[in-house]
N, C-alpha and C positions, 0 to 999 in steps of 0.2 A: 389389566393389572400391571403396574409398572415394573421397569427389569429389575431386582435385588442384587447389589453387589456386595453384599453385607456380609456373606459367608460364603465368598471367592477370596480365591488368590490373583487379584489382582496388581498387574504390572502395567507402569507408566512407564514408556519409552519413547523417545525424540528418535526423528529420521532419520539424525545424523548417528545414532547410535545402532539404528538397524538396520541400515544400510552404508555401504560406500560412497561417502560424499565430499572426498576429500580435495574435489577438483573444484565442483560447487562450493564449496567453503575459504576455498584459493581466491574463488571472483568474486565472493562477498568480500572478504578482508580487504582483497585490494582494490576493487572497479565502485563495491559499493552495492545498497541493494537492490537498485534498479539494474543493475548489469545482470547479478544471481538472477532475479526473477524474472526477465527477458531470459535468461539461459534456461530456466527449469521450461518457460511455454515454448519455446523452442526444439528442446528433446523432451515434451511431455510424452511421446510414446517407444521412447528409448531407456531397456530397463536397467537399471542400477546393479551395483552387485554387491552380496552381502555384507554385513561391517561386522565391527566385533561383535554384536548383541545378539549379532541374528540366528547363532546356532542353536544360545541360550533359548532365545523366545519360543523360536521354532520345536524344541525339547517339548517348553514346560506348552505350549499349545496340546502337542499329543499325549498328556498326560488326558486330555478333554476325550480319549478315544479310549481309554480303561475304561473298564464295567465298574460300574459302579460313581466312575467320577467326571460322568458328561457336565459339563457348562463348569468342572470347578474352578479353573485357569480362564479369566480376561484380561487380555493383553488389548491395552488403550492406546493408540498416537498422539502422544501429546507435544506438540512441534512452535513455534514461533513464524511455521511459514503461513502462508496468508491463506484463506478457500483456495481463490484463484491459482496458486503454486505449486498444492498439493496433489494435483491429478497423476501428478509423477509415480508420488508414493503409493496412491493407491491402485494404478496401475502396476505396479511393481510387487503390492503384496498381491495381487491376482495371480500375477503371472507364478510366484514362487506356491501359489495356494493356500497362505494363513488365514488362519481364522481370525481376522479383525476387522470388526467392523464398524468401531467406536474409536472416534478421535477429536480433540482440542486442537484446533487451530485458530491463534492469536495473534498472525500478525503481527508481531514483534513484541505484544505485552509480554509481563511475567505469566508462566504455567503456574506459580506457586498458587495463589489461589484455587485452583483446582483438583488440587490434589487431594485435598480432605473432602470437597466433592463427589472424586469419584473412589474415596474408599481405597486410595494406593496405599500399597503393603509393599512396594519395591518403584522406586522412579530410576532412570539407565538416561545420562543425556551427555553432552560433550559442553553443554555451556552450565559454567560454574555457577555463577549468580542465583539461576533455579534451584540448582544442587542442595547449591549452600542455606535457600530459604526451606526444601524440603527439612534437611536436617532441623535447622532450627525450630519447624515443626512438628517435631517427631516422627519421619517418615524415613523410611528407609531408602538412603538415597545416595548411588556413586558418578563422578566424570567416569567416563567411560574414556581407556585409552584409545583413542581413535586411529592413532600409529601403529596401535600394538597389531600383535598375528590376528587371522580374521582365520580358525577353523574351521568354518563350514563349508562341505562340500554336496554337491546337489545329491549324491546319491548313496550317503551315507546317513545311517538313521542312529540318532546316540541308543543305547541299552540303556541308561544311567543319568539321570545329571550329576554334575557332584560341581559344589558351590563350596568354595573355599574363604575363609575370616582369617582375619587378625584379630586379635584379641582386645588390648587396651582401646582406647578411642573410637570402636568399632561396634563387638557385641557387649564389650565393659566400658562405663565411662573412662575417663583420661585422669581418674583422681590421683591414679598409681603413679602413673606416667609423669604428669606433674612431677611428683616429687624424684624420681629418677632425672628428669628435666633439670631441679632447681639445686637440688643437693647429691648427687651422684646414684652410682650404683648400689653402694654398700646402705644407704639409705634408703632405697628401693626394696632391697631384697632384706633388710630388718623390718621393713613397714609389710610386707606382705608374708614373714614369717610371722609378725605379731596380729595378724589380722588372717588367719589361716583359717580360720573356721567362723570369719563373720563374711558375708557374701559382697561381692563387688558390687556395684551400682551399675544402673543397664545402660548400654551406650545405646546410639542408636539402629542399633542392628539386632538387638536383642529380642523385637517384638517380633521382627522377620524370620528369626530364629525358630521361635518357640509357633509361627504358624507353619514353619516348615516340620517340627517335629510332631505339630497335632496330626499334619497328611502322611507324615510316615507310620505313624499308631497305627494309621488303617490298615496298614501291609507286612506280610512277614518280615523280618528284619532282611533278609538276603531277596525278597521282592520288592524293595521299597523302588519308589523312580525315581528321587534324591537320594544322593550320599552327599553328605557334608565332613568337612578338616576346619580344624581348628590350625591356622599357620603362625605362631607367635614367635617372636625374639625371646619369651620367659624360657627359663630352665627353672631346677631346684636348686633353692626350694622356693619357689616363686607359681611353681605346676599346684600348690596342693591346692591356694584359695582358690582358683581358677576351674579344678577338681571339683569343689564343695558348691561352690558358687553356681556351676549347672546341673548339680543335684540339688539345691536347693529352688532352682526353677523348674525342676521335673521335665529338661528337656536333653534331647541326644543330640552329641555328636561321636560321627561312626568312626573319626579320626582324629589324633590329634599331634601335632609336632611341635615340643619344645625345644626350638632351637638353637638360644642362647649366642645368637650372633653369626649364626652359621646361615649363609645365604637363601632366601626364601625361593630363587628364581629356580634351582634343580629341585627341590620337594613338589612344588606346584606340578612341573612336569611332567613329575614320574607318578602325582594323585592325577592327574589328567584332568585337571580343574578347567571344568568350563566358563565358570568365571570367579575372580578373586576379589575381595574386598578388602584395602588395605587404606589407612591415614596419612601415609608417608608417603613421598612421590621417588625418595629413594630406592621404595621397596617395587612399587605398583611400575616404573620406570622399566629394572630390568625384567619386573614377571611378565610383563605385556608383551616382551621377545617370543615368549614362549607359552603364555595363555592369555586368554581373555580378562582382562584388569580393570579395575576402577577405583579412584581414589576417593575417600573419606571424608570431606573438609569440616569433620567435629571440630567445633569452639564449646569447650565448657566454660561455662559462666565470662566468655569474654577473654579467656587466659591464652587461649593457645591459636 
C-alpha cells in the first residue's frame, strides 16, 4: 500500500534552511557550482551545524512520539542540490537523529513542482524564486532568514512550539494593506471599521493555520504542542474585523498583539517564537536578531 501524506502535517524544507550553510553558499555565489559541489564531496563526512529551521523541524518531528499522533508530522528535503551532493545532508540528519527520510533533489530545477505532490502544508527555503512559486500556489511558504539567530541547542528539548504570524499579507490577504499602501492610514482604519463584521480573505497562511488548530483540537488547551501569536502592526479599531474573521473560520489563536507600530522584534522575544512569519523585510530583518524568521513574498493579483 503506498505511503498516504494526505492527512500529515507535512513540511518542505531546503538544506540551507536546516542546516548551517552559510560557508557553502559563500562558494556557490562566488567560485560557482562546481567549486560548491567539489566542496560538499570533499567534507561529505564532516557534519554541519544547525540553521535556523532546525529547532523548528526537530520540535514538530517529536510531536511523531505523542500517543496517539505517530507518523502525523513529515518533514520532506526538498533541496536543488544534485543526488551526488546530498550525502552530506543526510549524513548530517543521521548524525543529529531526525526522522527523515523522504527527499527531492533537483539539481538545480525548480522544487515548485513538487510541492503539490507531496502534499506540503508548510515549505522553509533560503531561495526566493521557489518561495515565491509556492505562494503563488497556494502553499504555505517563507525565505527563511538565514543570518538570523540559529536557537537550537543539542541538549535542549522545546515543551512548546509557538509559531508566530502577521497578519495582513500573511494569514489575511493584502486587500487591507493595499489601501493603507495607496491612500493612508485614515483610509485604512475607516475601511476596516466599515467592514468589521464581514471577514478578510485568506492569505496564504491561512490553510496552515487552520491545520495547525485542527491538531490542537486534539489536546487540552494548556497540553496542546503548538502555541501560536498573532503579531500585527493593527491596533483599534482595526483588531475587531481581524477578531470576527478567525471566528468566522473556527480556528485559534492562543495569542495575539495589536501593536499599532510598536516594534515587533521585543514581542517575538518575550512569546519565545520559534519561528515568525512576516511580508515585510523590515519587520522579519530585525526579528531574525532574536528569533527564527521568514519572510512572505505575497503578490496579490500582481499589485504588491
Amino acid at each position: 500500500m503506498a505511503f498516504d501524506l494526505e492527512h500529515r502535517l507535512v513540511i518542505g524544507v531546503s538544506s540551507r534552511a536546516l542546516f548551517d550553510m552559510s560557508m557553502e553558499n559563500e562558494i556557490f555565489e562566488r567560485q560557482g557550482v562546481k567549486a560548491y559541489c567539489d566542496y560538499q564531496l570533499e567534507h561529505e563526512n564532516e557534519i554541519m551545524k544547525p540553521g535556523p529551521g532546525f529547532a523548528l523541524v526537530k520540535a514538530l518531528l517529536d510531536i511523531n512520539k505523542m500517543p496517539g499522533q505517530e507518523g502525523r508530522v513529515e518533514v520532506i528535503i526538498m533541496s536543488r542540490n544534485s543526488p551526488d551532493t546530498s550525502l552530506r545532508v543526510f549524513n548530517t540528519i543521521k548524525e543529529y537523529g531526525l526522522d527523515i527520510t523522504r527527499a527531492v533533489l533537483a539539481s538545480g530545477a525548480s522544487l515548485a513542482p513538487y510541492l503539490s505532490a507531496f502534499k506540503t502544508d508548510l515549505f522553509l527555503s533560503a531561495y526566493e524564486d521557489d518561495v515565491q512559486t509556492a505562494i503563488d500556489s497556494g502553499i504555505a511558504a517563507g525565505i527563511i532568514c538565514s543570518d538570523g539567530i540559529h536557537t537550537y541547542e543539542q541538549d535542549c528539548e522545546l515543551s512548546q512550539i509557538r509559531i508566530a504570524f502577521d497578519g495582513d499579507a500573511v494569514l489575511f490577504s493584502d486587500e487591507s494593506e493595499q489601501i493603507y499602501q495607496s491612500d493612508g492610514l485614515e483610509a485604512f482604519a475607516e475601511n476596516e471599521k466599515k467592514n468589521a463584521e464581514n471577514p478578510l480573505e485568506a492569505g496564504p497562511f491561512a490553510k496552515f493555520l487552520k491545520t495547525i488548530s485542527d491538531l490542537q483540537k486534539e489536546f487540552d488547551q494548556d497540553a496542546a504542542p503548538i502555541r501560536t501569536a498573532l503579531v500585527t502592526a493593527r491596533n483599534a479599531p482595526a483588531h475587531e474585523r481581524v477578531i470576527r474573521t478567525l471566528r468566522a473560520w473556527n480556528v485559534r489563536i492562543d495569542e495575539a498583539f495589536f501593536l499599532g507600530g510598536v516594534q515587533k522584534k521585543d514581542v517575538l522575544k518575550a512569546f519565545g517564537a520559534h519561528i515568525f512569519f512576516d511580508d515585510q523585510a523590515v519587520h522579519t530583518g530585525p526579528a531574525s536578531e532574536v528569533v527564527p524568521s521568514a519572510r512572505v513574498p505575497y503578490k496579490m493579483s500582481g499589485k504588491k
